[in-house]
Steps between C-alpha positions, in 0.01 A plus 500: 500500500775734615696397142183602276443778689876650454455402127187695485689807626761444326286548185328795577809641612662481198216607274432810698896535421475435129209767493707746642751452255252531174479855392197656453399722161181707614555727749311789719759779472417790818666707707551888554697781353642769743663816441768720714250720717622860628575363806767259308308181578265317252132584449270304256564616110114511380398516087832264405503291182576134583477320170665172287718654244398381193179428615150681589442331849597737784319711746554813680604570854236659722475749729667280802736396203373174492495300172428112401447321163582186339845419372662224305877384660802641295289809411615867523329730683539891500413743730497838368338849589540853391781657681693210628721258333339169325597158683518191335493182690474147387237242637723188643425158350620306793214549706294239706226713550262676328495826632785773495501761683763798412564868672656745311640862574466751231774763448455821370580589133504908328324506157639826307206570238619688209374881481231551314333829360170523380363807291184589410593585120700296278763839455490883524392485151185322629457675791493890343257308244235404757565847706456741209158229427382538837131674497516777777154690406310703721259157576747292601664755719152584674423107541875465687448789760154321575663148540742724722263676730509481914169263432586350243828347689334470829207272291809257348690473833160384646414228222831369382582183685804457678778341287701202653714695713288733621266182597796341689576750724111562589489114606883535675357785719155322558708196639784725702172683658327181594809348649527805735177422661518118489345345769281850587280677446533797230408883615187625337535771249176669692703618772831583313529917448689450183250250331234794577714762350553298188123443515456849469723595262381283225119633593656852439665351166167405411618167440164324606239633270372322201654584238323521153496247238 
């Protein structure tokens, strides 16, 4: 009993052995890309390229600079992103196990764009052409000094949206002035002397009456 037992283990033993040793092909290629942070030590790279060369498998690192996808053993991978230098690694094909996980730390690379200068006119040539063309008459003039007007700009500041920017820094100040009073209650306006005297003003400024279509 004690033999066919030991010959039992024996087997298993040594197939659990010869599985190690047999490479696999498909693999789950993940891991994280970091970056040198101001501090000097790493913080997560976000938006990074990790992709097959040669290939259109890849996937892109997210915000925590995680990424995962599937890889073949003896494949190159590269890591690349705008500003830093491109990293090539290659995929072992020696391993026993199907997934691979990888951390790489992305250095920083200078891109020095060529200068370019963009004109509105081909030449001078063109440009005295379309100047000496231009239609200044008495209509025109009278139609720019209305599109000009105190209203007419107060009306357009009032109706044009905000462009991305502008729309950033409205939601960066909503979120700085809700963090101040996190975990509180915030002051009403009602009793705030300033919020009155705003009030006021725009009542004076007439900027609550209807206007007309």
């Amino acid at each position: 009993m004690r033999l066919f037992s030991l010959i039992v283990f024996l087997f298993l033993f040594s197939e659990n052995v010869l599985a190690q040793k047999d490479p696999v092909s498909v693999i789950e290629f993940s891991g994280m890309v970091f970056a040198e942070g101001e501090d000097g030590g790493p913080v997560p790279l976000p938006y990074t390229t990790v992709a097959v060369k040669g290939s259109s498998r890849g996937a892109y690192s997210d915000i925590d600079g995680y990424f995962a996808f599937i890889a073949l053993a003896g494949e190159t991978v590269s890591f690349s992103r705008i500003g830093y230098k491109t990293v090539e690694i290659v995929v072992p094909d020696t391993l026993s196990s199907n997934h691979y996980k990888w951390l790489q730390i992305m250095t920083s690379d200078d891109y020095l764009l060529p200068e370019v200068i963009i004109f509105p006119w081909p030449s001078k040539e063109h440009f005295k052409q379309e100047f000496f063309a231009l239609d200044i008459s008495n209509e025109i003039r009278e139609k720019a000094q209305e599109n000009l007007a105190s209203e007419a700009m107060k009306e357009i500041r009032h109706s044009t949206p905000a462009d991305g920017k502008e729309a950033g820094s409205i939601v960066l100040r909503q979120q700085a002035t809700d963090y101040v009073y996190t975990g509180q209650i915030k002051p009403q306006n009602i009793f705030s002397p300033l919020a009155w005297k705003r009030f006021v003003d725009a009542w004076r400024r007439g900027d609550f009456k209807k206007k007309s279509e």
